[in-house]
mmCIF file as Biopython writes it, N, C-alpha, C and O atoms, coordinates in Angstrom:
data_model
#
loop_
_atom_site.group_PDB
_atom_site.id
_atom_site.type_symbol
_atom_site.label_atom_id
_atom_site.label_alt_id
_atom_site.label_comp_id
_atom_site.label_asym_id
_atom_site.label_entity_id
_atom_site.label_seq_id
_atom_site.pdbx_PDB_ins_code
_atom_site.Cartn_x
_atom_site.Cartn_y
_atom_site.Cartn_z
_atom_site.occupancy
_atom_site.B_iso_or_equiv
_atom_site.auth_seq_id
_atom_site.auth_asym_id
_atom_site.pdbx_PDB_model_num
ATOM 1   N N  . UNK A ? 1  ? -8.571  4.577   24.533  1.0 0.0 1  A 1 
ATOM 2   C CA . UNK A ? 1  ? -7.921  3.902   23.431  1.0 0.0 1  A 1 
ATOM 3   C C  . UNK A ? 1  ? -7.534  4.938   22.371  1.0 0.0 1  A 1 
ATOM 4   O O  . UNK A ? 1  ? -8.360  5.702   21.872  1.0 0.0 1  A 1 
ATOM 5   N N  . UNK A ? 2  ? -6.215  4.924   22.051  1.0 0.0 2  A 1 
ATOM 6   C CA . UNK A ? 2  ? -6.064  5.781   21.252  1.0 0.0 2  A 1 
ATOM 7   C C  . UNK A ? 2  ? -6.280  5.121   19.463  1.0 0.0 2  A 1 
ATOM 8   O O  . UNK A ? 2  ? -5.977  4.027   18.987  1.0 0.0 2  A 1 
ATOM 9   N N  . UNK A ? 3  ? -6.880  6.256   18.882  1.0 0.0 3  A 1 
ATOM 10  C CA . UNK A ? 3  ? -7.187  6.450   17.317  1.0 0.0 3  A 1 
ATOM 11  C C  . UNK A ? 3  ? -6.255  6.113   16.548  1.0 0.0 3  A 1 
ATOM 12  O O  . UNK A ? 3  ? -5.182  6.609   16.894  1.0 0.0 3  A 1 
ATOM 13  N N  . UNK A ? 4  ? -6.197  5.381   15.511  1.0 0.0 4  A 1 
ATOM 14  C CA . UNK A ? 4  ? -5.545  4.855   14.094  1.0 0.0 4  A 1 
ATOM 15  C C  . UNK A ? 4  ? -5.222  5.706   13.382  1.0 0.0 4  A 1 
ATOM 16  O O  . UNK A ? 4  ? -5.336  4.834   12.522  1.0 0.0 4  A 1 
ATOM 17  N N  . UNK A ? 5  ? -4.939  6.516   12.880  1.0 0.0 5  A 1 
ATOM 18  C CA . UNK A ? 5  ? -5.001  7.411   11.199  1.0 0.0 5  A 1 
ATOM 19  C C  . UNK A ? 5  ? -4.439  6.542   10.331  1.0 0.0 5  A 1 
ATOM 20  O O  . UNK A ? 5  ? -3.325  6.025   10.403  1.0 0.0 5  A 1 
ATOM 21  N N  . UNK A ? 6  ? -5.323  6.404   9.458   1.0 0.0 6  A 1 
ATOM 22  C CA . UNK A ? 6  ? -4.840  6.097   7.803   1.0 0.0 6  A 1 
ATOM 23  C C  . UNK A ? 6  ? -4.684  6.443   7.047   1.0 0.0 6  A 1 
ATOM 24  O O  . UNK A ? 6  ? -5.550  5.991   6.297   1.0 0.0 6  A 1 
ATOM 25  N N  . UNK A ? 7  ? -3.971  7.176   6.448   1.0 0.0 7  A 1 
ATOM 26  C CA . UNK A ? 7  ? -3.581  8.104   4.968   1.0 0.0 7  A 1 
ATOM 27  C C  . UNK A ? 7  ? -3.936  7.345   3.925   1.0 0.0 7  A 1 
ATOM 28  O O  . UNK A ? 7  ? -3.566  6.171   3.972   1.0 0.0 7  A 1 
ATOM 29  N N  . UNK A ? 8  ? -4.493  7.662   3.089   1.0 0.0 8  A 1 
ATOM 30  C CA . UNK A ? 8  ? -5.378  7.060   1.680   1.0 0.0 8  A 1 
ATOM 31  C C  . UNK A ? 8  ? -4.446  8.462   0.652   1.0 0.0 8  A 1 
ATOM 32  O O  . UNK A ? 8  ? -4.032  9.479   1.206   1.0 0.0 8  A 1 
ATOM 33  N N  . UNK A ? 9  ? -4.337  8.288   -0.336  1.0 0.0 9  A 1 
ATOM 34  C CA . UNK A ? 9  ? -3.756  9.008   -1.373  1.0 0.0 9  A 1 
ATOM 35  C C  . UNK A ? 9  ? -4.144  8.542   -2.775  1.0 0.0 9  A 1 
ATOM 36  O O  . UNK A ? 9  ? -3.700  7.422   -3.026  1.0 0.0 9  A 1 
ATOM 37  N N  . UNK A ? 10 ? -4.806  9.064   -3.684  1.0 0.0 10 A 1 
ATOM 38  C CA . UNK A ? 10 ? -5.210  8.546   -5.036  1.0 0.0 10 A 1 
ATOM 39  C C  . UNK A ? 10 ? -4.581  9.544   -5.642  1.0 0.0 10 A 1 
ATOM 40  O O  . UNK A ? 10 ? -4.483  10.706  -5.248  1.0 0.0 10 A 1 
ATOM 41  N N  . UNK A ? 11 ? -3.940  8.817   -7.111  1.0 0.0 11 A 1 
ATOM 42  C CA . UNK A ? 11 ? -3.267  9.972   -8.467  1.0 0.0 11 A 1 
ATOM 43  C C  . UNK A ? 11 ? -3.787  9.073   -9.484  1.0 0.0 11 A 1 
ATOM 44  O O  . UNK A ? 11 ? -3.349  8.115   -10.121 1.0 0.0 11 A 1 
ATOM 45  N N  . UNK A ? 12 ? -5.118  9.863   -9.397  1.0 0.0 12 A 1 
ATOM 46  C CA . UNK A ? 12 ? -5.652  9.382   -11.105 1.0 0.0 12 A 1 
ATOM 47  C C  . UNK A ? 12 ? -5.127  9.415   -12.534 1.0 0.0 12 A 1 
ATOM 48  O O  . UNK A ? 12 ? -5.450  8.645   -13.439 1.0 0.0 12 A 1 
ATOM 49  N N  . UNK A ? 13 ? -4.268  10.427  -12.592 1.0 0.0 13 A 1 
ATOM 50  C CA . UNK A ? 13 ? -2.887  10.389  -13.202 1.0 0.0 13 A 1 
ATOM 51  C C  . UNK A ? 13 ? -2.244  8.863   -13.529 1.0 0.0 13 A 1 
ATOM 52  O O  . UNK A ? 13 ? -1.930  8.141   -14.475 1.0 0.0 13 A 1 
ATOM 53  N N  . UNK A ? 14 ? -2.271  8.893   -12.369 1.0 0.0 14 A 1 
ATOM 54  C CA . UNK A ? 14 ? -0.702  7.696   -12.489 1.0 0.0 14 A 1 
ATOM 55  C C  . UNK A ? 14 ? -1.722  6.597   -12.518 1.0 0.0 14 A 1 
ATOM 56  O O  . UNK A ? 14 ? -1.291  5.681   -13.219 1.0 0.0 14 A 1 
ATOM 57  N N  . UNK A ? 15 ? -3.269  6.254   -11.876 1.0 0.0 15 A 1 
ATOM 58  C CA . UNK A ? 15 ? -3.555  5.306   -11.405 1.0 0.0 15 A 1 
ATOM 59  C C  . UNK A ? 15 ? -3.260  4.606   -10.770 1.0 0.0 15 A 1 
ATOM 60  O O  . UNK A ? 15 ? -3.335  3.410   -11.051 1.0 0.0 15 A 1 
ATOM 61  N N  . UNK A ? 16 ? -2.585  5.261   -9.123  1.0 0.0 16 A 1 
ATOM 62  C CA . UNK A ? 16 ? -2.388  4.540   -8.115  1.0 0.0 16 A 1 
ATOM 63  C C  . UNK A ? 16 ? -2.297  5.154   -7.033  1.0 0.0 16 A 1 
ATOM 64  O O  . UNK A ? 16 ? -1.926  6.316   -6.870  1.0 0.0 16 A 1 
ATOM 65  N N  . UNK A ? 17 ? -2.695  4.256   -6.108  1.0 0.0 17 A 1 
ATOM 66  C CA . UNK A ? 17 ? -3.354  3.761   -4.467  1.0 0.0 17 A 1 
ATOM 67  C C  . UNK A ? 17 ? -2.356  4.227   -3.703  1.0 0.0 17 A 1 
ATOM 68  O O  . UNK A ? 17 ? -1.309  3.825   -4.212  1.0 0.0 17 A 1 
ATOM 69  N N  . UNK A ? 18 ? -2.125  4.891   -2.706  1.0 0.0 18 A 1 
ATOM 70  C CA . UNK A ? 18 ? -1.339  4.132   -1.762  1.0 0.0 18 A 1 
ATOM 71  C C  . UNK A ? 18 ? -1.911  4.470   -0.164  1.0 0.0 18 A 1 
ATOM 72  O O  . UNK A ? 18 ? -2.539  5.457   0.220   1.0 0.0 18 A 1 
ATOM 73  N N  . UNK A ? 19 ? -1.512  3.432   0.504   1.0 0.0 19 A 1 
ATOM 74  C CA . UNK A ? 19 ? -2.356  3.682   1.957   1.0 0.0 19 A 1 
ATOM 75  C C  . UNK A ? 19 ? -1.261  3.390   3.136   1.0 0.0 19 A 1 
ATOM 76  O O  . UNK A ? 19 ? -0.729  2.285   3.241   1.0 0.0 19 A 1 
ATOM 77  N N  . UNK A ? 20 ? -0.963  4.516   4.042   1.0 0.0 20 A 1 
ATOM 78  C CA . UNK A ? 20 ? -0.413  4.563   4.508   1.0 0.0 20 A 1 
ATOM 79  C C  . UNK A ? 20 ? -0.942  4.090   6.154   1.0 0.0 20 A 1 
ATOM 80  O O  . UNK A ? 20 ? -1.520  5.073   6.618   1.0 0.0 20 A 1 
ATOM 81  N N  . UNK A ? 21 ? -0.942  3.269   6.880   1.0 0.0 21 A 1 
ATOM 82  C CA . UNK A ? 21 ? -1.215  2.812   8.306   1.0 0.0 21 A 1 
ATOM 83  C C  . UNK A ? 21 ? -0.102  4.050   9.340   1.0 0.0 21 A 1 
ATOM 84  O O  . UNK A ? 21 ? -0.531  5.049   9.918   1.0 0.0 21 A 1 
ATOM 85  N N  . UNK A ? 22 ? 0.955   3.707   9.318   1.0 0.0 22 A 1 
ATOM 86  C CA . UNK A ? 22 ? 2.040   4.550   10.270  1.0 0.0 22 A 1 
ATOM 87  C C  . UNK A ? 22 ? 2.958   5.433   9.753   1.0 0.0 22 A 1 
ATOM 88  O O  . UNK A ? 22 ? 3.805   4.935   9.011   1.0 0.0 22 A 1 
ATOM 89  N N  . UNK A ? 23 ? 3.026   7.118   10.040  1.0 0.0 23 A 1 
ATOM 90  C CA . UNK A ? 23 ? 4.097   7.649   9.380   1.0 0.0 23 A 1 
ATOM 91  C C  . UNK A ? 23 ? 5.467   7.313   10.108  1.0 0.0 23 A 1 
ATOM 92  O O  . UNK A ? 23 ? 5.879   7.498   11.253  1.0 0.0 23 A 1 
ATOM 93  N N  . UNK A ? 24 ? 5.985   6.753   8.989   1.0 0.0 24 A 1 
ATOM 94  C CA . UNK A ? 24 ? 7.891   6.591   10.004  1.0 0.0 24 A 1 
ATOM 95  C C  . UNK A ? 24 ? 8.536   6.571   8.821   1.0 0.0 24 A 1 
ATOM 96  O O  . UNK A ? 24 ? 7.793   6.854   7.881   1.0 0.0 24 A 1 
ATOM 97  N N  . UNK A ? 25 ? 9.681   6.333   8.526   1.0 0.0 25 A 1 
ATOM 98  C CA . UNK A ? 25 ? 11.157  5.926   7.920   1.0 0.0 25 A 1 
ATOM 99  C C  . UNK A ? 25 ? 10.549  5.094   7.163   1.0 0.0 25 A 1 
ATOM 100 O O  . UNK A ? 25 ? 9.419   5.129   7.650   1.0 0.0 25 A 1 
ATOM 101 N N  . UNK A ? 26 ? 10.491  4.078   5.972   1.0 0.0 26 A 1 
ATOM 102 C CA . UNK A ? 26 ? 10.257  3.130   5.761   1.0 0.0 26 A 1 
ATOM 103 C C  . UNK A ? 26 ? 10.643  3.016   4.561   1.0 0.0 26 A 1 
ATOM 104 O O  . UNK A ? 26 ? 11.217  4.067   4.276   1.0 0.0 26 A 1 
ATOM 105 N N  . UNK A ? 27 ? 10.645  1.894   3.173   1.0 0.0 27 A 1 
ATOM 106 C CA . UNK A ? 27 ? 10.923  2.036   2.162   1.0 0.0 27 A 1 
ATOM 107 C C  . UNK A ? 27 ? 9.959   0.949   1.541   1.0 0.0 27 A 1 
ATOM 108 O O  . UNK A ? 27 ? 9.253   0.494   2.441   1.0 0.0 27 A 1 
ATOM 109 N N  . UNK A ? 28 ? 9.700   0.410   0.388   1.0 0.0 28 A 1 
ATOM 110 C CA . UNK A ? 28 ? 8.591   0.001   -0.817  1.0 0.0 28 A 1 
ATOM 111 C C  . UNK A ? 28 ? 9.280   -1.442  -1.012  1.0 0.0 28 A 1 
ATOM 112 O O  . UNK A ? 28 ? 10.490  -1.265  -1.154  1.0 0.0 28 A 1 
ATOM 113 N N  . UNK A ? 29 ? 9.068   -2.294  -1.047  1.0 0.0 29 A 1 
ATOM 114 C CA . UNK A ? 29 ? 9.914   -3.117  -1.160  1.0 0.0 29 A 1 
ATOM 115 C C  . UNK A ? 29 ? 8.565   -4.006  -1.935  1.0 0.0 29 A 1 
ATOM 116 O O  . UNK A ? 29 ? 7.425   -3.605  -1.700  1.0 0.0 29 A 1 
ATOM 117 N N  . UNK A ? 30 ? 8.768   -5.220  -2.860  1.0 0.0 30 A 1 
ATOM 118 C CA . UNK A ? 30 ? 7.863   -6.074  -3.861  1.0 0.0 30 A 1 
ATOM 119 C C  . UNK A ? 30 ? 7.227   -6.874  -3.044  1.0 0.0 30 A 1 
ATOM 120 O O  . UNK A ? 30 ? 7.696   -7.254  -1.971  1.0 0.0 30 A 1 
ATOM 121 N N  . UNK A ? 31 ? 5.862   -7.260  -3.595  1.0 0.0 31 A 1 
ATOM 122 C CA . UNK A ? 31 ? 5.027   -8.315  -3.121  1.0 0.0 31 A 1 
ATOM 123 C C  . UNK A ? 31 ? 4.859   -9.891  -3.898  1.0 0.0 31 A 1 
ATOM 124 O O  . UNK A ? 31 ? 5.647   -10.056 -4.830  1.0 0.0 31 A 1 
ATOM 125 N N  . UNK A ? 32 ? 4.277   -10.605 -3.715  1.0 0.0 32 A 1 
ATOM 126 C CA . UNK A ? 32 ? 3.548   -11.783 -4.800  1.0 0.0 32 A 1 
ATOM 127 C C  . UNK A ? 32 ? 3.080   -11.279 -5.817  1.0 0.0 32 A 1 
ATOM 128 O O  . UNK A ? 32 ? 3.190   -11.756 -6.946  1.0 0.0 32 A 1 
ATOM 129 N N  . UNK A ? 33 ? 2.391   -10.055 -5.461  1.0 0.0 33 A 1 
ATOM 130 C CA . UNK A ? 33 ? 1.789   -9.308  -6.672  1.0 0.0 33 A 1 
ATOM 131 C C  . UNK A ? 33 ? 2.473   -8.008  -7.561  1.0 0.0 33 A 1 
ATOM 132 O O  . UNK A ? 33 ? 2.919   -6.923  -7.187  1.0 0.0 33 A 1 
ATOM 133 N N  . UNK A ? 34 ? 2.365   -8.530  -8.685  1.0 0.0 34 A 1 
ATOM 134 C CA . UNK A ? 34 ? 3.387   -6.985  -9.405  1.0 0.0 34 A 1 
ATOM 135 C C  . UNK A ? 34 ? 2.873   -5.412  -8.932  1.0 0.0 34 A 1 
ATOM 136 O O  . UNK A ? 34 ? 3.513   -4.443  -8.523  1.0 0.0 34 A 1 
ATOM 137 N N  . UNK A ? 35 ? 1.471   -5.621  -9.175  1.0 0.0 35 A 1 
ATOM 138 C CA . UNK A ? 35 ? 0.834   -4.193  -8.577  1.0 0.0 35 A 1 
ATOM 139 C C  . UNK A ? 35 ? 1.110   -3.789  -7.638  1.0 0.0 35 A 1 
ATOM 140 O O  . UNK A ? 35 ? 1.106   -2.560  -7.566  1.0 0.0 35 A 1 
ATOM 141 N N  . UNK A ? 36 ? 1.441   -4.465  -6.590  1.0 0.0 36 A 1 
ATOM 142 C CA . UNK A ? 36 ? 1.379   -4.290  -5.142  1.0 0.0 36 A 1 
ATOM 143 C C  . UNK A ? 36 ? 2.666   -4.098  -4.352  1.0 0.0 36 A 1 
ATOM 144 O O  . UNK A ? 36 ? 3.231   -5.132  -3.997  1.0 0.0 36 A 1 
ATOM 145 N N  . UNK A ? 37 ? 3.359   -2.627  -3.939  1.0 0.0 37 A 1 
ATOM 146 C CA . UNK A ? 37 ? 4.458   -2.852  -3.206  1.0 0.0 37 A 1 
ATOM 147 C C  . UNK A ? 37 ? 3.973   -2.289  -1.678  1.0 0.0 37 A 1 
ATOM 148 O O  . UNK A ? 37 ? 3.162   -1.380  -1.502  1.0 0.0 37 A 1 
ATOM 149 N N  . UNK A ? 38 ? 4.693   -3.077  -0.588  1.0 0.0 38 A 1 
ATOM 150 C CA . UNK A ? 38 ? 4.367   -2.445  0.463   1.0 0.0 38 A 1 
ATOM 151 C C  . UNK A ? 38 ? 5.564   -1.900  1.555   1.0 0.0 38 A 1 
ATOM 152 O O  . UNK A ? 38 ? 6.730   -2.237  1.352   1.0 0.0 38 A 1 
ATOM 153 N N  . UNK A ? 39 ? 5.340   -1.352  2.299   1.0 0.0 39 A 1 
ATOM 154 C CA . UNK A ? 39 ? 6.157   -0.144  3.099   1.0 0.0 39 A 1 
ATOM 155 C C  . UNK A ? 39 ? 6.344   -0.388  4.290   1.0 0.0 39 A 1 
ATOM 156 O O  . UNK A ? 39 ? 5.569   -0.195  5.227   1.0 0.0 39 A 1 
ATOM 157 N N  . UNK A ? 40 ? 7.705   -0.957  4.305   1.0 0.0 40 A 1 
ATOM 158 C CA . UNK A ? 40 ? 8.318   -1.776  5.933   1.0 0.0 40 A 1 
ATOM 159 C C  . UNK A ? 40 ? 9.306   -0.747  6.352   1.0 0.0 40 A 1 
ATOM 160 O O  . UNK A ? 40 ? 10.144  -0.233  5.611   1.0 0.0 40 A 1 
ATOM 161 N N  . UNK A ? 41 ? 9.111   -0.477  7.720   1.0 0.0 41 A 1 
ATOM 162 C CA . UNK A ? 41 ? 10.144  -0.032  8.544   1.0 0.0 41 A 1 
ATOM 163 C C  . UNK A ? 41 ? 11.968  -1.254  8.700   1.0 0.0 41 A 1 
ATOM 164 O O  . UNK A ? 41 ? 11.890  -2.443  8.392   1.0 0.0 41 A 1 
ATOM 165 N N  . UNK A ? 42 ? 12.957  -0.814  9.051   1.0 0.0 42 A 1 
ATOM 166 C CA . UNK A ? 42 ? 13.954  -1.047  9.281   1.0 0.0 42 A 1 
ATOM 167 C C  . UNK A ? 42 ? 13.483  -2.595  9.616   1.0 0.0 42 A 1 
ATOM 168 O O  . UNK A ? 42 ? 13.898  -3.539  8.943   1.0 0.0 42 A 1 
ATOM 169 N N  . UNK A ? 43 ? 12.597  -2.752  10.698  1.0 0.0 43 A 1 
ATOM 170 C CA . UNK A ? 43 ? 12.300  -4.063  10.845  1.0 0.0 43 A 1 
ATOM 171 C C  . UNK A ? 43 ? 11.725  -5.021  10.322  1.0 0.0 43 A 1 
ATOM 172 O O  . UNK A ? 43 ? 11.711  -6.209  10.644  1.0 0.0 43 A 1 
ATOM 173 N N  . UNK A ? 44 ? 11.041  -4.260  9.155   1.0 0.0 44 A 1 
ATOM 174 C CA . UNK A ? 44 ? 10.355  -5.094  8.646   1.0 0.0 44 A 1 
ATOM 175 C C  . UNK A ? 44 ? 8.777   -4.874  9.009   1.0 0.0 44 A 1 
ATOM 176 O O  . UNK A ? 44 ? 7.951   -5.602  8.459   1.0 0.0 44 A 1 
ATOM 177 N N  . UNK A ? 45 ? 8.493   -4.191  9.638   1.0 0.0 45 A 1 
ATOM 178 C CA . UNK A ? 45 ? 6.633   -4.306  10.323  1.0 0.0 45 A 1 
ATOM 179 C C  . UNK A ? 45 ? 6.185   -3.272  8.771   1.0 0.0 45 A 1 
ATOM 180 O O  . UNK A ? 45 ? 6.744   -2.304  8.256   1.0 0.0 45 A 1 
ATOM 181 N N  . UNK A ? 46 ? 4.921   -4.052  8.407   1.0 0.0 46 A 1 
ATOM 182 C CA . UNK A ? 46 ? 4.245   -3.259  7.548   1.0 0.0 46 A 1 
ATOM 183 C C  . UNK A ? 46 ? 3.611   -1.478  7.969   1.0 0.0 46 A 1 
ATOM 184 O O  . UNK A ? 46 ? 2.891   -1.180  8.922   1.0 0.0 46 A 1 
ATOM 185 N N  . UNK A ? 47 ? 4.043   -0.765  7.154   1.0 0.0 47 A 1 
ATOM 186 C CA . UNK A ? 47 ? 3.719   0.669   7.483   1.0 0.0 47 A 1 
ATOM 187 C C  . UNK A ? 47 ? 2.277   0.858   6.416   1.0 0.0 47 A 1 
ATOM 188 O O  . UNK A ? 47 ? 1.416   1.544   6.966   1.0 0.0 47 A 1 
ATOM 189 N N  . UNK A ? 48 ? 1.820   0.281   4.759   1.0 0.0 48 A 1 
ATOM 190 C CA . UNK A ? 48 ? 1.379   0.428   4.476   1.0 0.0 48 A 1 
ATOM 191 C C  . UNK A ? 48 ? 1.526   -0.077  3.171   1.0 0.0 48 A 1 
ATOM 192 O O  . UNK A ? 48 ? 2.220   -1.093  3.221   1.0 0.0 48 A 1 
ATOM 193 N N  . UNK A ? 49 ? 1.239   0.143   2.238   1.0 0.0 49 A 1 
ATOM 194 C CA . UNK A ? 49 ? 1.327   -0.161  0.818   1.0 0.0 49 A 1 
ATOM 195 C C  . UNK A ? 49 ? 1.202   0.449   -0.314  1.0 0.0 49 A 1 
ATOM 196 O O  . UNK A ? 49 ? 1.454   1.621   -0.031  1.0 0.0 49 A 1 
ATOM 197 N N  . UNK A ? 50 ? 0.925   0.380   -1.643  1.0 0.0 50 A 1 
ATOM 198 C CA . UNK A ? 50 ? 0.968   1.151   -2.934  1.0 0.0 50 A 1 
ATOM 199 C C  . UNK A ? 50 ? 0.461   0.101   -3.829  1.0 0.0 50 A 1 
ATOM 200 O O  . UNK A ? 50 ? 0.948   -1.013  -4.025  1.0 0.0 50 A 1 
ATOM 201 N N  . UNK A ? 51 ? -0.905  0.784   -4.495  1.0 0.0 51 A 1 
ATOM 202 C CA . UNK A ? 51 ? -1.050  -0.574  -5.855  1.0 0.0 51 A 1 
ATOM 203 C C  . UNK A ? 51 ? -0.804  0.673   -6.907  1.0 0.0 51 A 1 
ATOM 204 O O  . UNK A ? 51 ? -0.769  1.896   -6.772  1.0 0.0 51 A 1 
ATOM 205 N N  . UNK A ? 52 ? -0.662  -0.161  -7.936  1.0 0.0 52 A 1 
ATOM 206 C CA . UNK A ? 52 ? -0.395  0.158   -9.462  1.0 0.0 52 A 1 
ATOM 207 C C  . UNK A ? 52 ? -1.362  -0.276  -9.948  1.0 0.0 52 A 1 
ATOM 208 O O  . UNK A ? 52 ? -1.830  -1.360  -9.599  1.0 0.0 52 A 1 
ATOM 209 N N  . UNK A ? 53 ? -2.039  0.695   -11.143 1.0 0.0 53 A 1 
ATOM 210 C CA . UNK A ? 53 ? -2.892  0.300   -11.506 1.0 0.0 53 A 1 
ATOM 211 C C  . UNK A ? 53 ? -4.494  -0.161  -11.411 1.0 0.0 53 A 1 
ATOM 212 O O  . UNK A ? 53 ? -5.105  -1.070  -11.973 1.0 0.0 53 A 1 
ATOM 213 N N  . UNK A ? 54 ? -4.932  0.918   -10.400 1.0 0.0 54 A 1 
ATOM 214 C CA . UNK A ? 54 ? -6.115  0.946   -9.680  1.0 0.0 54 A 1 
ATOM 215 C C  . UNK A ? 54 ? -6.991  0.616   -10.487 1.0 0.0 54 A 1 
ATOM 216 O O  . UNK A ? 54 ? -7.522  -0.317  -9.885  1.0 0.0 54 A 1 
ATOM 217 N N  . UNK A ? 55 ? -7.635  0.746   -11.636 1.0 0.0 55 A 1 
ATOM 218 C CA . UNK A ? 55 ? -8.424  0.686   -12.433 1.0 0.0 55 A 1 
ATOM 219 C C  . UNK A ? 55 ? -9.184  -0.277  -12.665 1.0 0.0 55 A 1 
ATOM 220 O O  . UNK A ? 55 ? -10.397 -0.479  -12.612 1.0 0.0 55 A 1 
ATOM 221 N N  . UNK A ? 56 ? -7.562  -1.301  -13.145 1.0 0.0 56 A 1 
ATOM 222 C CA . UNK A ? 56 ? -8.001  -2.148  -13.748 1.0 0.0 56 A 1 
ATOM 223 C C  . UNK A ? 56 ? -8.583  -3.413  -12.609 1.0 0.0 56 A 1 
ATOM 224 O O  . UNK A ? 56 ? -8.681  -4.617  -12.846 1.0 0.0 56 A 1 
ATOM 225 N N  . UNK A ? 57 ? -8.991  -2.520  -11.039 1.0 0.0 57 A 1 
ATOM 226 C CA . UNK A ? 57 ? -9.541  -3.651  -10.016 1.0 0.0 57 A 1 
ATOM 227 C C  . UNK A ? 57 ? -10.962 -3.736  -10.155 1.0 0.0 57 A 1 
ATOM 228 O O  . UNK A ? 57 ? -11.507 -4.678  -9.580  1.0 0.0 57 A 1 
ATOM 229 N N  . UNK A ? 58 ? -11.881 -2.696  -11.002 1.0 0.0 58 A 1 
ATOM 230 C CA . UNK A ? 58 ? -13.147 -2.559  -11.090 1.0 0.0 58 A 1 
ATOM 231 C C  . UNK A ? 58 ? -13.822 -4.383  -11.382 1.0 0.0 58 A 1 
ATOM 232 O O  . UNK A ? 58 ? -14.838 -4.898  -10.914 1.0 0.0 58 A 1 
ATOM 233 N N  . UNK A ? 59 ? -13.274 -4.691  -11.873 1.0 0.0 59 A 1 
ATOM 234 C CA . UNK A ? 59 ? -14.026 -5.958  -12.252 1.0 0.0 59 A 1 
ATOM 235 C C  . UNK A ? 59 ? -14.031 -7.211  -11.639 1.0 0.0 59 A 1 
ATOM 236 O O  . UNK A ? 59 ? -14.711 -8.231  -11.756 1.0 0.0 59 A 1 
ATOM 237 N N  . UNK A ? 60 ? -12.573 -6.664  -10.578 1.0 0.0 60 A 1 
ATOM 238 C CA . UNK A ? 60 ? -12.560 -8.330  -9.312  1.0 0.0 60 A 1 
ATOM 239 C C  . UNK A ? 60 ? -11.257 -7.666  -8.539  1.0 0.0 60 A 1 
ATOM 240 O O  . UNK A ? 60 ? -10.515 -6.720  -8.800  1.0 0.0 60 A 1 
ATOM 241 N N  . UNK A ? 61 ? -11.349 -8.717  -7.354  1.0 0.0 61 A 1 
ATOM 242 C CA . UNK A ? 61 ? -10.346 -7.817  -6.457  1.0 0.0 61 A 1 
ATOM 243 C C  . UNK A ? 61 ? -9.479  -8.634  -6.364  1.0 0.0 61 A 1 
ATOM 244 O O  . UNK A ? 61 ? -9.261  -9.784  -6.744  1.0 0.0 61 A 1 
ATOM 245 N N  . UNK A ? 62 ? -8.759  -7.476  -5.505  1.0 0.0 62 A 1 
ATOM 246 C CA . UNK A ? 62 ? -6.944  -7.734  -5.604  1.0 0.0 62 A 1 
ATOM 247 C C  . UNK A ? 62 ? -6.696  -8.242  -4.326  1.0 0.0 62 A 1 
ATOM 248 O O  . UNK A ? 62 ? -6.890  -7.476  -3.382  1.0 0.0 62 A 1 
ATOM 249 N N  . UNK A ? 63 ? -6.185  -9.726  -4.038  1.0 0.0 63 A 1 
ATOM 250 C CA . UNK A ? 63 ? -5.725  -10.123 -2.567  1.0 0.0 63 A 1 
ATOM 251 C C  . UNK A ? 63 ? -3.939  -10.167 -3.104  1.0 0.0 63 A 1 
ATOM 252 O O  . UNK A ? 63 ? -3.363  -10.354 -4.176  1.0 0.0 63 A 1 
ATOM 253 N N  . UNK A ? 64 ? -3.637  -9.959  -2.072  1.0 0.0 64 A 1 
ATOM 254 C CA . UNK A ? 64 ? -2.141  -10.036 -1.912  1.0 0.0 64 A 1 
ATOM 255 C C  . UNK A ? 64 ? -2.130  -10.308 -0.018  1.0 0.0 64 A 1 
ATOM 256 O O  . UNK A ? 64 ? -2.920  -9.943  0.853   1.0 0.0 64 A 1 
ATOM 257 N N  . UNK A ? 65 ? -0.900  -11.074 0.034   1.0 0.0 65 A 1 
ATOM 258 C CA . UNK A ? 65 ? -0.007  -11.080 1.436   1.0 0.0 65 A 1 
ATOM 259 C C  . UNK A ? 65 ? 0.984   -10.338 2.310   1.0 0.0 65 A 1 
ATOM 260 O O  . UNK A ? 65 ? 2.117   -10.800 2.447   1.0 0.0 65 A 1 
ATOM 261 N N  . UNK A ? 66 ? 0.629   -9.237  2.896   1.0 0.0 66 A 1 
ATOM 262 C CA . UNK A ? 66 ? 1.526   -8.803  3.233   1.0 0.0 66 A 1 
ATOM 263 C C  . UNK A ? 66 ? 2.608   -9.362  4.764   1.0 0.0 66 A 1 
ATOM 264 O O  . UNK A ? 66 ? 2.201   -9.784  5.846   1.0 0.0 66 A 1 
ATOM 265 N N  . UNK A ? 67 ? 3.778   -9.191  4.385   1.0 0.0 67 A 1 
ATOM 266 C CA . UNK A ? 67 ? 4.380   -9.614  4.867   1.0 0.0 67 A 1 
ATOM 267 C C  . UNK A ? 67 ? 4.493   -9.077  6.176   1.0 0.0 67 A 1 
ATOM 268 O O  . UNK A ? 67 ? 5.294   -9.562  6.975   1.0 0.0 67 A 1 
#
């Protein structure tokens, strides 16, 4: 069975996330949630995502839907 890689990336700077599942082509496109954009190939299949605003999750968490 072949292995997953997940790219994790933090900029404490900016205060934000982003986690990458598949490297390909893809672009950021909006969620339900303002924080939250995520990263579809041409087709549409989720590649990964980006939150904004990491911080302010310390006190309860963040569900969103990805598409």
């Amino acid at each position: 069975m072949e292995k997953k890689i997940v790219k994790l990336w933090y900029d404490p700077e900016g205060d934000f996330l982003e986690v990458i599942f598949e490297k390909k082509t893809g672009y950021f496109r909006e969620t339900d949630n303002d924080q939250v954009m995520e990263k579809v190939d041409a087709e549409g299949n989720v590649l990964g995502f980006s939150i904004l605003k990491v911080s302010a999750l310390k006190n309860h968490p963040l569900e969103v839907a990805l598409k």
